[in-house]
N, C-alpha and C positions, 0 to 999 in steps of 0.2 A: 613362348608364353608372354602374354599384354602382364604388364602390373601399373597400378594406379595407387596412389595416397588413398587412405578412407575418405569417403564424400557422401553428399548428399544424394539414397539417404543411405546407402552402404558407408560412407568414408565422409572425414573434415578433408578438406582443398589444403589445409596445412602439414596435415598430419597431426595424430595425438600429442598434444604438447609440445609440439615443432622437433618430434621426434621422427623417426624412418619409418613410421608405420605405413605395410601396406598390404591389400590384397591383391591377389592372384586370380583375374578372371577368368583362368581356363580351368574347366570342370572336369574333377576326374569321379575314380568310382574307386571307395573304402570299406571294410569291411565293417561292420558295427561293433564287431568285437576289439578292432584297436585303436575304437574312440574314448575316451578316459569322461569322469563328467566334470563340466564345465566353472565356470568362476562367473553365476548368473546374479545378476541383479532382484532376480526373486526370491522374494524371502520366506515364499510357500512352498515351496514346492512344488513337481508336478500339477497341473488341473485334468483332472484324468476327463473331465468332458468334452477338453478343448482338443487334447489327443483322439479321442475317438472323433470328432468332425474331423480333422486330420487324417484321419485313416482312410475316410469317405473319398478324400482328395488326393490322394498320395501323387498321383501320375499328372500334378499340374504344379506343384509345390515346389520353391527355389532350392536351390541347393543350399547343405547345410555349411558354415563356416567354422571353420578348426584352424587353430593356432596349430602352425606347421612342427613347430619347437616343441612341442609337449601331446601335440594330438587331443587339444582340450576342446570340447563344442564351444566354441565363442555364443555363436547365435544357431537356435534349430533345436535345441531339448526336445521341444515335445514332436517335433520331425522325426526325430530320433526315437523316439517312443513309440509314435506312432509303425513307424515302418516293421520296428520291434514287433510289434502288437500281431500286425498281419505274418508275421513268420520270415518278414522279408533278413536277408542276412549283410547286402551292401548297401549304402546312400551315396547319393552323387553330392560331391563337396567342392568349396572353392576354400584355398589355404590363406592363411592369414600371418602375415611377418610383421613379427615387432614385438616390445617386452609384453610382461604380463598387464603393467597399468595401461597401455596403449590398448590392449585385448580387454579387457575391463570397459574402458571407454567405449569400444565398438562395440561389443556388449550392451552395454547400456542406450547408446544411441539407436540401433536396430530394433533392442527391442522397447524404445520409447514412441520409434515413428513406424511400426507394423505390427501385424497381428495382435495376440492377446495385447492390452494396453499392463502397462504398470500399473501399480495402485500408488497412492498418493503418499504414501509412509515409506512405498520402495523408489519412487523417482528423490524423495526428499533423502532417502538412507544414504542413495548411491550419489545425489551430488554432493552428499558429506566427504565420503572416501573420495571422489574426483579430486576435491576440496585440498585433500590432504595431499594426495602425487599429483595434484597441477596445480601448486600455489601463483603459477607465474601467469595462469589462464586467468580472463575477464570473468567475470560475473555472466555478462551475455555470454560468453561462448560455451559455459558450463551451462548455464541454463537453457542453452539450445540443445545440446547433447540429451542434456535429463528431463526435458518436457516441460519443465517447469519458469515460472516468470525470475527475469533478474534480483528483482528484491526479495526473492527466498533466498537466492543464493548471497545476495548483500546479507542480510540478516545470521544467515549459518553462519560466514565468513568473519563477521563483528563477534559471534559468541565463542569462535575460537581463537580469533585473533583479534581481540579489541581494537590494536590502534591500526586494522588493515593494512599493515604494511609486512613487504618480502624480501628474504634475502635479497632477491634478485634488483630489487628496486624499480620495476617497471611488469605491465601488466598484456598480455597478446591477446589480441582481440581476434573475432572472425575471420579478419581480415586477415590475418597473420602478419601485423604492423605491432612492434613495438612502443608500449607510452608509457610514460614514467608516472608514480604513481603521486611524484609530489610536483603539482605547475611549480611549486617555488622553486625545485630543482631544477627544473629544465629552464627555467629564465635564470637564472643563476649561469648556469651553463652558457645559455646564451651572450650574458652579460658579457663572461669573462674571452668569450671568441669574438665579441665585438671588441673590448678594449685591446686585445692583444692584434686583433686584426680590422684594423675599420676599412677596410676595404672589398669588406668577405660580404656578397650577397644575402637580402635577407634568405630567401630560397634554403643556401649553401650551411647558413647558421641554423635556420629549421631543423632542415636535417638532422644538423651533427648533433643539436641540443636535445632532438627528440619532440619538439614541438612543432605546432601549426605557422606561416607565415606570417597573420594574424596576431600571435603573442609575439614572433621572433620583432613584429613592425614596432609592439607597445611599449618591447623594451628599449629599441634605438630610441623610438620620440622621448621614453623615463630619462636615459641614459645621457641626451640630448639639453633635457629642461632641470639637470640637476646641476646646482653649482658646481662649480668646479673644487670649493675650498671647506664643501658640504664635509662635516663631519660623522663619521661611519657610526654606526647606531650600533650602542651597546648591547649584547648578548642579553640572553636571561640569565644566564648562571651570574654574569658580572651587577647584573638590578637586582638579583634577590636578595645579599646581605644590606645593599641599599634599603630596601622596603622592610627588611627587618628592620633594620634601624629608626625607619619612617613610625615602622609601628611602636616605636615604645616612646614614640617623641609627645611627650604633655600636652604640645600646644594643639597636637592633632587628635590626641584621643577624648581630650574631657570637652568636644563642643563638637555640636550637632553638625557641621559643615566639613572639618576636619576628619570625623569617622564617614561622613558619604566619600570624602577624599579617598581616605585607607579603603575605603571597600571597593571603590572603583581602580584603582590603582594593584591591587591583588587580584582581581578578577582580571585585569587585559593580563597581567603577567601571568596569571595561570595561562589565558589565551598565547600567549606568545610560544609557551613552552612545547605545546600540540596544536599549531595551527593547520597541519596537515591534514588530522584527522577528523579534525571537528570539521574541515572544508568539505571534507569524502562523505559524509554524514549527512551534509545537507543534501534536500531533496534538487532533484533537475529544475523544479519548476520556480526554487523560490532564491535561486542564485545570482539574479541580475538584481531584487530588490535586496539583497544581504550584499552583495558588491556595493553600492551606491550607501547600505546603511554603515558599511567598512569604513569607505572613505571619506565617510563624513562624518565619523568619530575619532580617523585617526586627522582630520583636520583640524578637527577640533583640540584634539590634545597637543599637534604642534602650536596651535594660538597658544593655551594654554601654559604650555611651555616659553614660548616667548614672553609670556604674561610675565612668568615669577623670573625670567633672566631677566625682564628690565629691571624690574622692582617696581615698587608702589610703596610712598611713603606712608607709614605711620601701621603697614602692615608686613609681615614676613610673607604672606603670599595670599594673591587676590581672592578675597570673599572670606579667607579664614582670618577672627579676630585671634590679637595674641592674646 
């Protein structure tokens, strides 16, 4: 016997979850009575109409798919019904290995791209529960499975997990290529395998960090154009008793320039503390203009900064009176 991964539109090319799932495509012949009922993604039940046009058909109809392990119809219920119907006692079947969430998945992908279609409440039901045993799966790849667009599946994922992030720390896409769910990670990553190796291709750092050549280039040219005597940017946890402090300071809260200070200055540090999330959040289309509006506020605030380290006579920091 041939076995294949699940693929399109039987099986994913990766397997369920970059798990072992697979089927078996040599067809044998079961009895109906030691088929068990299945773990279907409908949430109706039988259409006994769609079973009777099935019955019409029987002798052109694929074989039904059963989880080998448990003898559960993965895909074929109403195949199953049908043959029922006409008195028939066997169905020709192909078997299915791998756990129950892997079966689930195949489930749900067959019966998203053949026959009866899903209804809109049950492709959304079932890429909840995906949702739940494939946190480490993309948005596409689950919204390929379950019929439905990426940003339902963005959307579910936000309202059970707010700050989209996974144990696992990285996300498998169609492709079955690992990417990490934070770029500040993976340039991090990268950073730290250029300093310790400046000799290591960008290629060779891509890889290891999990990111494109493209970012591993942006951080050698960062890494390149930073002084050398550049002092390392303090944390959020270490600026927040700072900016408490800032806030109970007189000279900054009783005049109009001083509180636009305090409130801009709480607002990037909320920013600092989930810049991840709020990056994942943005839409694809409006990424290159919030990049360019990034660094040209945190340019801004190094002037800034440089401003109140020279000093300016006759003020404790520019534009605020004492």
């Amino acid at each position: 016997m041939t076995t294949r991964d699940i693929s399109d539109p039987h099986h994913d090319a990766r397997g369920a979850g970059g798990a072992s799932a697979m089927t078996d495509h040599g067809v044998a012949t079961v009895a109906i009575t030691a088929l068990a009922e299945g773990d279907s993604p409908r949430l109706g039940g039988l259409d006994m109409a769609h079973v009777r046009l099935l019955a019409e058909r029987l002798d052109v109809l694929p074989p039904v798919l059963i989880h080998r392990a448990t003898m559960r119809v993965v895909d074929g219920r109403h195949r199953v019904a049908a043959a029922r119907s006409h008195g028939l006692e066997h169905v020709p079947v192909r078997w299915f290995e791998g756990s129950d969430d892997e079966a689930f998945v195949a489930a749900v992908r067959l019966n998203a791209s053949h026959g009866l279609p899903l209804a809109g409440h049950e492709r959304a039901a079932a890429a909840q529960r995906i949702l739940a045993s494939h946190q480490e799966r993309s948005d596409r790849w689950i919204a390929s499975v379950c019929g439905v667009a990426p940003r339902t599946v963005a959307a579910l994922r936000a309202r059970t997990a707010p700050e989209g992030t996974t144990a696992a720390g990285f996300r498998i896409g169609r492709d079955g290529r690992r990417r990490p769910l934070s770029a500040r990670a993976g340039r991090e990553r990268a950073q730290e395998i250029m300093v310790r190796e400046p000799q290591a291709s960008l290629r060779a750092v891509a890889r290891r960090a999990g990111i494109s050549v493209g970012t591993a280039l942006d951080v050698r040219r960062r890494l390149a154009a930073e002084p050398k005597d550049a002092p390392a940017a303090a944390s959020a946890d270490i600026l927040r008793p700072r900016l408490e402090q800032l806030l109970r300071d007189p000279s900054l809260r009783y005049n109009d320039q001083g509180r636009t200070l305090l409130r801009l200055a709480t607002s990037t540090l909320a920013f600092m503390e989930r810049p991840d999330s709020i990056a994942q959040a943005a839409a694809s289309h409006s990424r290159e203009s919030l990049q360019l509006v990034a660094r040209a506020c945190a340019e801004g605030w190094q002037r800034f900064g440089a401003q109140v380290a020279d000093g300016n006579p006759g003020q404790d920091a520019p534009g605020i009176a004492v």
